[in-house]
N, C-alpha and C positions, 0 to 999 in steps of 0.2 A: 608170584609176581614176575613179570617178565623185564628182561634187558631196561626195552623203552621205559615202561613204566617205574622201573625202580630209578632211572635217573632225571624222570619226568617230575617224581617225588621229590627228589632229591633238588629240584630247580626251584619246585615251588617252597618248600622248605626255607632254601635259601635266601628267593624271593620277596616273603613275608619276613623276614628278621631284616633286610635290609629297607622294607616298608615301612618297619617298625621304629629305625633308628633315625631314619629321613622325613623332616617332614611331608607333610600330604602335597601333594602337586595342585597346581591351581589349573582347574580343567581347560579345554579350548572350548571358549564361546561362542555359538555360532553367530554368525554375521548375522545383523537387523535389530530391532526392538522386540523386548519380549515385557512377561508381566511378572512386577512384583509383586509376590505376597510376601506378609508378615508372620514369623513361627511365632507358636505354634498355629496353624490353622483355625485349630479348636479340640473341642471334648473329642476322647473316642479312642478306641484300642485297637490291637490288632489290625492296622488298616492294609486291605487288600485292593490295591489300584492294579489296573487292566486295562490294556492300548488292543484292540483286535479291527482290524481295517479303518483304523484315521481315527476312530471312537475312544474314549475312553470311557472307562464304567469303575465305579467304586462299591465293591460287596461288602456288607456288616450283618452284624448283627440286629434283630429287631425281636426286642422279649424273647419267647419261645418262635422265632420263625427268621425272615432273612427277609434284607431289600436291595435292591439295587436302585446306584443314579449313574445318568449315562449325557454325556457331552461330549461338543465336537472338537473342545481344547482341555488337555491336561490343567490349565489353569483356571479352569473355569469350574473343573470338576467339583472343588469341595463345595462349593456354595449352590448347587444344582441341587431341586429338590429330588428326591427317591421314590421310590416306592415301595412298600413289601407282598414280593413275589411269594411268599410262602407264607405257611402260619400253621403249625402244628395241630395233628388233632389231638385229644386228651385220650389218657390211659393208654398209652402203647408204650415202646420199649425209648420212643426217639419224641417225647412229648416235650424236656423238659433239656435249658441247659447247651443255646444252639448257642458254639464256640468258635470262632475265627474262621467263618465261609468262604472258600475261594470261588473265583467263576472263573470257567475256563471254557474256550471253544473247540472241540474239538471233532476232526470229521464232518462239521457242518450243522453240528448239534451245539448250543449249550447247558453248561452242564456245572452245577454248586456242589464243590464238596464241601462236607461240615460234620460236626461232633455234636453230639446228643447223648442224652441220658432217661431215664423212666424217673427222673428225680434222685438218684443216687449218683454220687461219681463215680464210685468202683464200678460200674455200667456205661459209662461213656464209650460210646462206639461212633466209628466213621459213615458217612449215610451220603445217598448220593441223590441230589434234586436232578430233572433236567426239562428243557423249553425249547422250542423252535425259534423264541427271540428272547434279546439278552433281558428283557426287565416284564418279558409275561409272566402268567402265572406256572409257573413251576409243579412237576407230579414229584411227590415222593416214587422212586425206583427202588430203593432197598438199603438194605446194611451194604460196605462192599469190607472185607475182612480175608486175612490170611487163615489157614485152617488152623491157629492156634485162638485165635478168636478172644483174645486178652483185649485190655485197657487201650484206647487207641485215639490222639487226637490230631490236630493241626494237619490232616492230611494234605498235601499237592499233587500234584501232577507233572512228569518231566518226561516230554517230549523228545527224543535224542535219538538220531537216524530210524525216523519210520518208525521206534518202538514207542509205546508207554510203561513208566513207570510210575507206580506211588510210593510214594515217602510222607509218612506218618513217625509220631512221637508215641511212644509205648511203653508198659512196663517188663519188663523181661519173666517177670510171673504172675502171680496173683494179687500183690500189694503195693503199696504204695511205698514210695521212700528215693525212688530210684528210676529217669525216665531216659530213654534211649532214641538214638537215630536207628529205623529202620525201613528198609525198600524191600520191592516185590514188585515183578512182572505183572502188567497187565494181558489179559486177551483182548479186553476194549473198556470202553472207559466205566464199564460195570462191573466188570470181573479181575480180580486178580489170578492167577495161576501157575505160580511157585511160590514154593517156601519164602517167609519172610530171611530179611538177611540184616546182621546188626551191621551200621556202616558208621555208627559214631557212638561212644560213653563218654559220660564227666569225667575226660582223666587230669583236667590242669585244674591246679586250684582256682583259677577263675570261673570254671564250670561248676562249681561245688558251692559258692555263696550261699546260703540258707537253704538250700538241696542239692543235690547232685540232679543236675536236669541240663539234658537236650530236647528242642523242642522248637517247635514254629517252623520248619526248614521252609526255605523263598530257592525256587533254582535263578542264575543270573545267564544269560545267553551273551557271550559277549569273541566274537569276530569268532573262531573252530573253540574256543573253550567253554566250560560247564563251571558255573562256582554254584556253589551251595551253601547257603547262608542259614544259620540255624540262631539260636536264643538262648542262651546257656543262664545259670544260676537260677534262685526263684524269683519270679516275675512280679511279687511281692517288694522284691529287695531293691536297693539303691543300684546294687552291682547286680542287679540283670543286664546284659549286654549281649552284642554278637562275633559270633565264631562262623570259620568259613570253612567248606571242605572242597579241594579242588578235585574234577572226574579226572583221574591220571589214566585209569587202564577201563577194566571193564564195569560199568557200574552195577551190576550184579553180584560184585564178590565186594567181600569187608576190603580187599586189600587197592580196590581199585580207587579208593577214595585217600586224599592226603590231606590233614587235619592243618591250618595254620597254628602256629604254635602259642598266637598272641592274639586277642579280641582286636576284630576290626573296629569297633565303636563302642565306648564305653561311657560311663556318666562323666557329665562336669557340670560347673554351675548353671540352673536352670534347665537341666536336662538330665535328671538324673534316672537310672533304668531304663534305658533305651533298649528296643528290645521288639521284636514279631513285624518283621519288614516284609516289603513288597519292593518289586523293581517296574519302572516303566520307562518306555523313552518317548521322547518328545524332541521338538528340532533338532534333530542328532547328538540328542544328550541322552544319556541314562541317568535315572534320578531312583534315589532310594527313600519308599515312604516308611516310619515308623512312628513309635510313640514312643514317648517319657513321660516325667512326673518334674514341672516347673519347680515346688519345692520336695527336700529331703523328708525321706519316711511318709508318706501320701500313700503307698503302696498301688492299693488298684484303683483308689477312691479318686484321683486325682489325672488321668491320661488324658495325655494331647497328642495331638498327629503333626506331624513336620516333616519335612522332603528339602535333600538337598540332590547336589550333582553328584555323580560317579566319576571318577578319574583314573586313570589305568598308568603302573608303573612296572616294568618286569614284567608286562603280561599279566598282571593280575589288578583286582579295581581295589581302588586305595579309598576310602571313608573319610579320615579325617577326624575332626570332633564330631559332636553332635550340635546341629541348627540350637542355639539359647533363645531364650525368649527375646522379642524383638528385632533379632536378627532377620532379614532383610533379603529370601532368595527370588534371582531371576529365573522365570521360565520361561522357553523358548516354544512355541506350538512349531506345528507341524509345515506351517505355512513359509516359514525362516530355512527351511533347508533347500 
């Protein structure tokens, strides 16, 4: 680790313990009328919201396949009907078991990553859709996998000076018990081509709840910084919640990444397991979508989707609680800036 980076560490370190003890800042609202919705939204997990030239688009899940819904206001987005762009064929390795789809633009392409299975979980691999428009029909392209070719889900994609990167959630061998932050160079958005690299473990007891799990990473783009937001505990649990990693140095090595020391978002009443987010911005607000479980112990039977604002304090974006039910946020479109 070099000079800058180890006191870049050392800032953000600092930064997050003094986010922790203060409370959340109340963000600046952009000038005009926006719209209220009511949390939660509605049913649904892992929500993957997506702003690409004024548009917004929401990827999910659909049985064994994918849909997307696409509008011209973030607010508008949930209640927008979808489509499903994909739909699996049967007996192959990626038929069964399609987990947290992102869509991403990239190059001029788009392009869904997602997790699949042949019906087994110890077989869930990363698999790559792509389409000439956001909500056509999509071709399966292939597995995309580092040459260890292990358990691999919640893939993204993070764009950072002209390179790509994925970052996927893994297990470090052959079994279960134990799941990991790891990235790896892209050559383009079908190939990777370096070694995987671990860049986060369950090492606080907060990461550890009913499993030792990282998982779901979301990157956050915000003014020259990278945050990385990931999903710690088991997503089962009450205490699922989120952890952030800020890019200090090079994101390629384990050591260029620095761990907050404390859950940006954690449960409270009416929100309890918060957990597998998304960022988007809207009237020059950044909003962060996820899901909870309205009552305790619901585990996966029970998710809703909620979005509130981002707020930045130190340099770094501060969360707050989690939206409870009936709770009442403003969003601002695109048209207010």
């Amino acid at each position: 680790m070099g000079i800058l980076s180890f006191f870049a560490s050392i800032f953000v370190f600092m930064g997050s313990i003094l986010n922790l003890v203060f409370p959340a800042p109340v963000p600046e609202r952009p000038e005009g009328e926006g719209t209220e919705l009511t949390m939660p939204l509605g049913g649904g997990c892992d929500p993957w919201f997506y702003e690409q030239g004024g548009r917004y688009y929401h990827c999910y899940s659909v049985g064994n396949g994918v849909g997307v819904k696409c509008s011209d206001t973030l607010a508008g987005l949930w209640k927008t009907p979808g489509r499903t762009v994909y739909n699996a064929p049967e007996n192959t390795e990626y038929s069964y078991d399609y987990w947290a789809p992102e869509l991403h633009f990239i190059d001029g392409r788009w392009y869904i990553y997602v997790c699949a299975d042949d019906g087994a979980n110890e077989n869930h691999r990363m698999y790559v859709l792509s389409c000439d428009t956001p909500d056509g029909d999509y071709v399966m392209e292939g597995k995309i996998s580092d040459k260890t070719d292990r358990w691999a889900i919640d893939g993204t994609v993070m764009q950072y000076k002209g390179e790509l990167w994925l970052i996927w959630s893994g297990w470090e061998g052959e079994t279960d018990g134990l799941q990991n932050l790891y990235i790896a160079h892209m050559s383009s958005p079908l190939e990777i081509d370096s070694d995987r690299v671990l860049i986060s473990y369950p090492f606080y007891s907060w990461e550890r709840k009913g499993m030792p799990i990282n998982e779901g990473p979301a990157v956050l783009y915000h003014e020259d910084s990278v945050f990385l937001f990931y999903s710690a505990s088991g997503s089962w649990t009450d205490d699922y919640c989120l952890g952030m990693l800020t890019l200090t140095g090079n994101p390629g090595s384990s050591s260029g990444w620095t761990k907050s020391p404390a859950p940006l978002l954690q449960k409270a009443e009416t929100a309890y397991g918060p957990g597998h987010c998304s960022f988007v911005s809207s009237g020059g607000e950044d909003y962060i979508v996820y899901h909870a479980n309205i009552d305790s112990g619901t585990g996966w039977n029970a998710r809703s989707v909620r979005l509130q604002p981002v707020s930045y304090r130190f340099g770094l974006p501060v969360i707050g609680s989690p939206a409870k039910q009936g709770d009442v946020i403003t969003v601002y479109d695109n048209r207010a800036e």
